[in-house]
PAMI-799156 format. One record per residue (C-alpha): residue in three letters; x, y, z. Coordinates in steps of 0.5 Angstrom, whole numbers, padded with zeros to 4 digits, always signed. Layout:
N
ALAXYZ/...
% end
This chain:
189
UNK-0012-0256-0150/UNK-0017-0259-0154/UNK-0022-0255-0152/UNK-0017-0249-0154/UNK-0017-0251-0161/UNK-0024-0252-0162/UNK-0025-0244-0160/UNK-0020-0242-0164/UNK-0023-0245-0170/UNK-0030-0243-0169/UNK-0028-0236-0168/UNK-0024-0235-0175/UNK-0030-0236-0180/UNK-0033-0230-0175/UNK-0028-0226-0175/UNK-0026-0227-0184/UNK-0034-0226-0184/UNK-0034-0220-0180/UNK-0029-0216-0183/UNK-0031-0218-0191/UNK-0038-0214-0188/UNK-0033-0209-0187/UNK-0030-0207-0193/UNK-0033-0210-0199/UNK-0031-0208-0205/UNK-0037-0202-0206/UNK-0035-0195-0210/UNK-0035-0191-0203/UNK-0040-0185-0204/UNK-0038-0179-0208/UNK-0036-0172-0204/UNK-0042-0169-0203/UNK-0042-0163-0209/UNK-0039-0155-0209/UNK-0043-0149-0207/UNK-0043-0143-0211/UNK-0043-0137-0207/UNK-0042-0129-0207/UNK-0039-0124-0204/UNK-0036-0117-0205/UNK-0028-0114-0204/UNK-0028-0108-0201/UNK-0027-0105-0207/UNK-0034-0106-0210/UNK-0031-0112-0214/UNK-0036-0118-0214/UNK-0034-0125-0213/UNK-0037-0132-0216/UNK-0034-0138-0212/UNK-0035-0145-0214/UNK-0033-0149-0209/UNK-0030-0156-0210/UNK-0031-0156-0218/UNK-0030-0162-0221/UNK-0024-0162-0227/UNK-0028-0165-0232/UNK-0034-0159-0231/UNK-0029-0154-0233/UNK-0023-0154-0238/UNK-0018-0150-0237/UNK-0017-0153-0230/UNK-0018-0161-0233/UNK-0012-0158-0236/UNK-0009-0156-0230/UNK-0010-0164-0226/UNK-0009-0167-0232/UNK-0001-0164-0231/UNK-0002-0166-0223/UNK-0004-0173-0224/UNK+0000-0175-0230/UNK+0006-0173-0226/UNK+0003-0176-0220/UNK+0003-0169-0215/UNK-0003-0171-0209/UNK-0010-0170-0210/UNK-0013-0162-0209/UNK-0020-0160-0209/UNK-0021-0153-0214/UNK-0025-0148-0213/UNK-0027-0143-0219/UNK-0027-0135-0217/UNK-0031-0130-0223/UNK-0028-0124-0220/UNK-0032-0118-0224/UNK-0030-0111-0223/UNK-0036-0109-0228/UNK-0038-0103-0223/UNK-0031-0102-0220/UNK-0028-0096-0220/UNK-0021-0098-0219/UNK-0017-0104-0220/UNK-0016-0110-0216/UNK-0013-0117-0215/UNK-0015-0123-0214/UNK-0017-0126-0208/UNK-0016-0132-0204/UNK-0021-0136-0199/UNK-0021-0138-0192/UNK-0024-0144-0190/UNK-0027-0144-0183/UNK-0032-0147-0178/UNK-0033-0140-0175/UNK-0031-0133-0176/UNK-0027-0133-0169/UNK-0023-0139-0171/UNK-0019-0134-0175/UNK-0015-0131-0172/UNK-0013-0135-0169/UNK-0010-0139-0175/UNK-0015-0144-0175/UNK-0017-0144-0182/UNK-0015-0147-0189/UNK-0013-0142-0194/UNK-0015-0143-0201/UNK-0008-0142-0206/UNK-0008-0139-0213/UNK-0007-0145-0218/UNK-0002-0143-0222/UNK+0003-0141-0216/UNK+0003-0148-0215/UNK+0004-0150-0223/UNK+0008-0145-0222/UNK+0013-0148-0215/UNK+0010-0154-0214/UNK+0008-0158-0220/UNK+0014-0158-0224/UNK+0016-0162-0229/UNK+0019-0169-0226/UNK+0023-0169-0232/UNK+0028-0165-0237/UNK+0024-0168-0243/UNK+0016-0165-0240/UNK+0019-0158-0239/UNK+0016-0155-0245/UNK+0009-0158-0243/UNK+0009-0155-0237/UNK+0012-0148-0240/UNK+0006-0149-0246/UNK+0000-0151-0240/UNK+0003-0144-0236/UNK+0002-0140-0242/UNK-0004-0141-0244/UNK-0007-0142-0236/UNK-0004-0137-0232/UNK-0002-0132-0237/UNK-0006-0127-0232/UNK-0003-0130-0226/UNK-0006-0131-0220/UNK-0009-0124-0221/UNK-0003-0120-0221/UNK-0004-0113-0216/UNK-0009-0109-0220/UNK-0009-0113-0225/UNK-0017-0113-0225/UNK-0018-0107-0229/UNK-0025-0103-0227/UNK-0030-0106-0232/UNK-0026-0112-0232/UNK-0028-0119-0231/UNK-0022-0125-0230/UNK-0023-0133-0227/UNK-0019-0136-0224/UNK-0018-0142-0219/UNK-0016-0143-0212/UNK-0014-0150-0209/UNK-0013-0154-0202/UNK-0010-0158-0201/UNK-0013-0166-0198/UNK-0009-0168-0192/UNK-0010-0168-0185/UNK-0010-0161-0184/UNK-0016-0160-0188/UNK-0020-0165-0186/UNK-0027-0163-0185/UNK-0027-0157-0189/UNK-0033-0159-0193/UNK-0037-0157-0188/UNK-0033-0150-0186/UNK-0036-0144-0189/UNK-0032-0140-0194/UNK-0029-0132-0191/UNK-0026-0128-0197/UNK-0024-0121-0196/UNK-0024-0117-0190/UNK-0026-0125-0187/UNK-0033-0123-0190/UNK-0038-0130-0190/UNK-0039-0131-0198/UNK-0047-0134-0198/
% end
């Protein structure tokens, strides 16, 4: 029994040693940063994607997250899209993005679909209390007073930015390492 003992207490200070190595109370590294991609709408409409844009290199959408983190909604990464219909020749409408490992995993539904920012403001991010609703009325004025990009709503020799989100749960684990698809399940480069 004694000998027992004599174990038990020898094992702790490895085992306290061992997890303290583990955790320890450094920063985990940042994420690594965006890219910025191009592609094209069947239209002819460029577009300019700034995947995984930090909120503080763009202020209009540090306005957006300064709302979502105030009124403790989760964690989402942004994505900026110039949509520039300069040489277009007929309207046309945002567009959202798709995020998968290969273009076959499309239709099969495994993929993470970006979602317009201002649909969230709009049905998710509402205001917790009575007291905020002008705020939030405020932030949706002045952010999404052209939508998400309405159909048509991106006349030819136009430009508009506007920013996509995903979400950061499980279903979206990974997705820094997926390629980004846009219209017609094109790869933006």
């Amino acid at each position: 029994m004694r000998a027992r003992r004599v174990r038990t207490a020898a094992a702790i200070p490895l085992l306290v040693a061992a997890f303290a190595g583990c955790g320890g109370s450094e920063e985990p590294p940042p994420p690594p940063a965006g890219k910025t991609l191009h592609g094209e709408t069947e239209t002819g409409m460029k577009l300019t994607v700034d995947t995984f844009l930090a909120p503080s290199k763009d202020p209009q959408l540090q306005k957006v997250d300064e709302w979502r983190s105030a009124n403790k909604y989760p964690a989402v990464d942004y994505h900026r899209v110039t949509a520039d219909n300069s040489a277009g020749q007929v309207a046309d409408r945002g567009r959202t993005l798709r995020f998968a490992t290969a273009p076959e995993r499309i239709p099969t539904g495994e993929v993470v679909e970006a979602r317009f920012s201002c649909d969230a403001l709009a049905f998710e991010w509402v205001p917790p209390a009575e007291d905020k609703t002008q705020e939030w009325n405020d932030l949706r004025a002045e952010v999404c007073a052209d939508g998400p990009p309405k159909p048509d709503g991106i006349a030819p020799g136009a430009k508009q930015v506007y920013y996509l989100i995903t979400d950061r749960g499980f279903a979206e684990r990974g997705i820094r390492r997926m390629r980004v698809f846009g219209p017609r399940d094109t790869e933006l480069k």
